[in-house]
N, C-alpha and C positions, 0 to 999 in steps of 0.2 A: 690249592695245595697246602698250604697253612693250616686250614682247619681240619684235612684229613689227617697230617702231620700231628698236632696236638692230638685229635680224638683218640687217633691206633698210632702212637708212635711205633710200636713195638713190630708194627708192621709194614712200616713205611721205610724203605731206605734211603728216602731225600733228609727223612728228619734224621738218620742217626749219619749221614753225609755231612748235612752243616753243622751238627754238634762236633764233628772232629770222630767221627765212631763208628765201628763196621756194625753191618745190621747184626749180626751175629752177635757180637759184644753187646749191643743194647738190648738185643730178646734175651742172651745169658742175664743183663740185673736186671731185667723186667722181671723175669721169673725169681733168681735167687732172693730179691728186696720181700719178695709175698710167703717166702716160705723159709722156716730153722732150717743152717746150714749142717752138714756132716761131711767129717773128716773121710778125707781118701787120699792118699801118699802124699800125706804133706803139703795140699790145696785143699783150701776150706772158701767154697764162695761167699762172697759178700749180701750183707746182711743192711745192717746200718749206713753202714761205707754206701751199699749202691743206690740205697736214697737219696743222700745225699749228689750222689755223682744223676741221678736223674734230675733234682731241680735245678743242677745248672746248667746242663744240657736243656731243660726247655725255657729257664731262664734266660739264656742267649740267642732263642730264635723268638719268643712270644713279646721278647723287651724290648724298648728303642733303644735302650744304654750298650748292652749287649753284654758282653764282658768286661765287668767292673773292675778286673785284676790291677790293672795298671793305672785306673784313677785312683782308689784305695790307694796303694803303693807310694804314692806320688803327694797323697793327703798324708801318707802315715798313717792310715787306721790300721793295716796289716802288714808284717814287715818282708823288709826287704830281701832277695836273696844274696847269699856270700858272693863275691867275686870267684871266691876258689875257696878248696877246702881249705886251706889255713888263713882263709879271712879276706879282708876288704882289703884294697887300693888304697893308700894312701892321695890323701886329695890332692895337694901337691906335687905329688908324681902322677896322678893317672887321674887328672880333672874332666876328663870325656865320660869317664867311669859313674860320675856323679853330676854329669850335664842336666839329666832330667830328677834329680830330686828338689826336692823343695826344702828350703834350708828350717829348719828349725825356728819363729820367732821371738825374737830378744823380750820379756817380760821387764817394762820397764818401775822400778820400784815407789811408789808416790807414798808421799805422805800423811798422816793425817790431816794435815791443812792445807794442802793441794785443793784445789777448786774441784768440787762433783761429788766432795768426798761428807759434804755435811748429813744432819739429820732429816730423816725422813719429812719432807711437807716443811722446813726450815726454810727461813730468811738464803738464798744464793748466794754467798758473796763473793763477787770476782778480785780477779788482783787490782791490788789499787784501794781498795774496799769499796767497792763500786755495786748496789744491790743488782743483782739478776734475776731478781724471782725465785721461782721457788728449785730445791735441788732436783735434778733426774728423779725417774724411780729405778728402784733396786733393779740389775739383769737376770736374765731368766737363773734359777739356781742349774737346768740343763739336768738334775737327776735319772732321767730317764734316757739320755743321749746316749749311743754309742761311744763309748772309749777305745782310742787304740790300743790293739791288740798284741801285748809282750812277745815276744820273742822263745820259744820254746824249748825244752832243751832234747826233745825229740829230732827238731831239725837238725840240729850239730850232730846227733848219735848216728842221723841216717846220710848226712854227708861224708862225715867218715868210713860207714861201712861197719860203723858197731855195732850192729843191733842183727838177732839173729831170723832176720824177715827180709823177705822180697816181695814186688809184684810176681805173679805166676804169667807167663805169658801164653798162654794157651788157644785152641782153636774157638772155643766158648769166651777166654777172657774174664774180667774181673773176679779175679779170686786172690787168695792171700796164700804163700807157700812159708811155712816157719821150715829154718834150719836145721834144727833140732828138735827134740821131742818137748813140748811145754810144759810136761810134768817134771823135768830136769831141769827150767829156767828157773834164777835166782829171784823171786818175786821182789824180795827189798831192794833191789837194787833194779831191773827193767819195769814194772809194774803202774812208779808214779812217773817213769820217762813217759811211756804210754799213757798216762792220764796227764799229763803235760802237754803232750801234740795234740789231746784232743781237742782243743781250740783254736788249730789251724786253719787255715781256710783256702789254702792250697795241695793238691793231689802233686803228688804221691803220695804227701805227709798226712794231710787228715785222712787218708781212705786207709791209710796202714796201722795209724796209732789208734782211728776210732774201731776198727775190725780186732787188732792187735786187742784192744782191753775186752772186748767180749770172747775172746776166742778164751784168753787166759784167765775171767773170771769165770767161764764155764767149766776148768780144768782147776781150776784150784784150789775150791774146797778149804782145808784148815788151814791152808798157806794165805789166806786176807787177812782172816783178823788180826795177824801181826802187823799186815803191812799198813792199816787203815790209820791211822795216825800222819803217817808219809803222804799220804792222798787228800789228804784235807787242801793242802795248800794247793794243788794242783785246781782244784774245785772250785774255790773260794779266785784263784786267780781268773777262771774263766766263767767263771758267774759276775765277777765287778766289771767286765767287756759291756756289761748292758748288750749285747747282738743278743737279739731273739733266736738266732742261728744255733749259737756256741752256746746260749741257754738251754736250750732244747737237747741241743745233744747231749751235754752232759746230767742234765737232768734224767734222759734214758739213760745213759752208765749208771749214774746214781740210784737208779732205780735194781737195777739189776746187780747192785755190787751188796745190796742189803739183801735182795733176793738170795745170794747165790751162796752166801753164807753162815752159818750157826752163830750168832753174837755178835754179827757186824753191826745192826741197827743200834741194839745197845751201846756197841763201841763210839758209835754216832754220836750221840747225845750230849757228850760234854761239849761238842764241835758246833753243835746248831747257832752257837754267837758266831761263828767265824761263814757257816752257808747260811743263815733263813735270814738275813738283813735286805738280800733283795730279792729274794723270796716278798718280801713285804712290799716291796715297791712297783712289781707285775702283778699281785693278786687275781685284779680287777680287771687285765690285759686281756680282755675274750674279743671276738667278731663279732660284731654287731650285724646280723645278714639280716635283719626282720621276718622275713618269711621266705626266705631262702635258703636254699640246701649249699654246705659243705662238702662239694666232693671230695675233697683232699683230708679228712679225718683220716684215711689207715696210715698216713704222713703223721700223724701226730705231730703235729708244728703248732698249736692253738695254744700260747703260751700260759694260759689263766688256768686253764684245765691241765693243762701238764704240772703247773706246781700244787693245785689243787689234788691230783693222782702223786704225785711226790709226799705233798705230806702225810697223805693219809697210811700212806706203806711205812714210812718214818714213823708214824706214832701206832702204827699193828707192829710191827715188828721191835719196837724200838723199849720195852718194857715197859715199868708203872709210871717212868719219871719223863715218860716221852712227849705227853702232851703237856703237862705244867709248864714245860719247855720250850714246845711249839709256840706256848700260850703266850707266854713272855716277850718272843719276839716277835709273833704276828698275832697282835690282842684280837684282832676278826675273825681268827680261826675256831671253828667247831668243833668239837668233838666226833668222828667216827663210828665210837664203839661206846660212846655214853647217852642212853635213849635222853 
């Protein structure tokens, strides 16, 4: 049952049963994920969004772990949800509320002449002055580890009820229904909340803030380039996560927000210190399969080859000063457009 499950989910209804999903809902983002959505009253199917919602649905039945939500949560890599809209439990008064977090660890401060602390391949010397041989070696630096992941200001907008977006609940499912028309949305002000939530890693929130930023950079035309200065930080915060996840996605927005506008790539450029730093430190990040086929390329999740397709639309679009630039912060990058 398993292996007919993975091969045809889309046609299986035991596989979209244990994902939590009606067969219906999983044939709608089988299909919407493989093809550009269009607008019809105010429901726009998902696109990005239902990729995502497909690898965690077969990530919970193909895994032993199953659903990571609540270990995440519990480590703090991803955070926590409010108690209520106006916020958390005070611990004191409502210590049930906070039974299962893990407290925070006290960082305790040493010295320079604390024991562990000496020269590389040096004399040890314990308290007492007593030799111990030689010092430790250095800890890993961890460059490449996942960091937990901040807190959004998209979540707050959508706890409140500020933001002019819903799920669409319909007989198909997964789709996005705006409140309004998005040619009338304030872009400076909704825009970088949307590119803020996109490195969530809980639905509602990432299926609406990563759907939300394509819907609205397809509609928006001369309304980005003002706003791209504001979106940096968003970027820059969910590219220092190190998740390959939250890389990826925002890599596609990023791709599509130089895409979608006159001068954005340009507008880019003074920014490439604040995104292409770890950009430099996944370069080399590809699959090693030997002589084995990638099924999962129209996924685009390959992160070596996503920032490799990243930079090279950064430096076509991005005018003459765009590669000296790239160059600077990732010295192995090539040129594109220069035989």
């Amino acid at each position: 049952w398993l292996k007919r499950a993975v091969l045809c989910p889309a046609s299986n209804s035991a596989y979209w049963a244990s994902a939590g999903m009606s067969h219906s809902l999983g044939a709608s983002l089988k299909r919407n994920a493989s093809r550009p959505g269009s607008v019809a009253g105010g429901a726009r199917p998902s696109n990005a969004a239902a990729t995502l919602l497909l690898d965690d649905a077969l990530h919970r039945i193909v895994s032993k772990d199953g659903d990571r939500t609540k270990s995440l949560k519990r480590d703090g890599m991803i955070p926590l949800g409010r108690h209520s809209v106006f916020g958390d439990f005070p611990r004191e008064l409502a210590p049930f509320a906070w039974s299962n977090v893990k407290p925070k660890p006290k960082a305790l401060a040493r010295s320079e002449s604390a024991p562990g602390l000496g020269t590389y391949h040096a004399a040890f010397v314990g308290l007492g002055g007593a030799p111990r041989g030689n010092a430790p070696p250095p800890p890993r630096a961890g460059a490449h580890d996942k960091k937990p992941v901040p807190v959004s200001q998209f979540r707050g907008y959508y706890d409140r009820g500020d933001l002019p977006i819903n799920v669409f609940h319909g007989s198909s499912g997964g789709k996005v229904a705006w409140k309004v028309d998005i040619d009338k949305i304030d872009y400076h002000h909704y825009l970088p909340v949307f590119f803020d939530g996109a490195r969530e890693q809980e639905d509602p929130y990432r299926f609406l803030a990563v759907q939300g930023c394509y819907d609205m950079m397809e509609k928006g035309g001369d309304k980005l380039l003002p706003v791209v200065p504001q979106l940096v930080i968003p970027m820059k915060t969910a590219f220092n996560t190190r998740n390959p996840i939250i890389m990826c996605t925002m890599m596609k927005i990023l791709q599509t927000l130089v895409l979608s506008g006159e001068g954005v790539g340009e507008a880019l450029v003074p920014y490439y210190r604040q995104l292409l730093p770890v950009f430099n430190l996944f370069k080399h990040h590809n699959q090693n399969l030997g002589d084995g086929m990638d099924y999962g390329q129209r996924k685009r999740q390959n992160l070596g080859d996503l920032i490799a397709e990243t930079l090279e639309i950064l430096e076509t679009h991005g005018g003459e000063d765009a590669f000296i630039n790239i160059k600077y912060m990732i010295p192995t990058y090539e040129s594109c457009m220069m035989g």
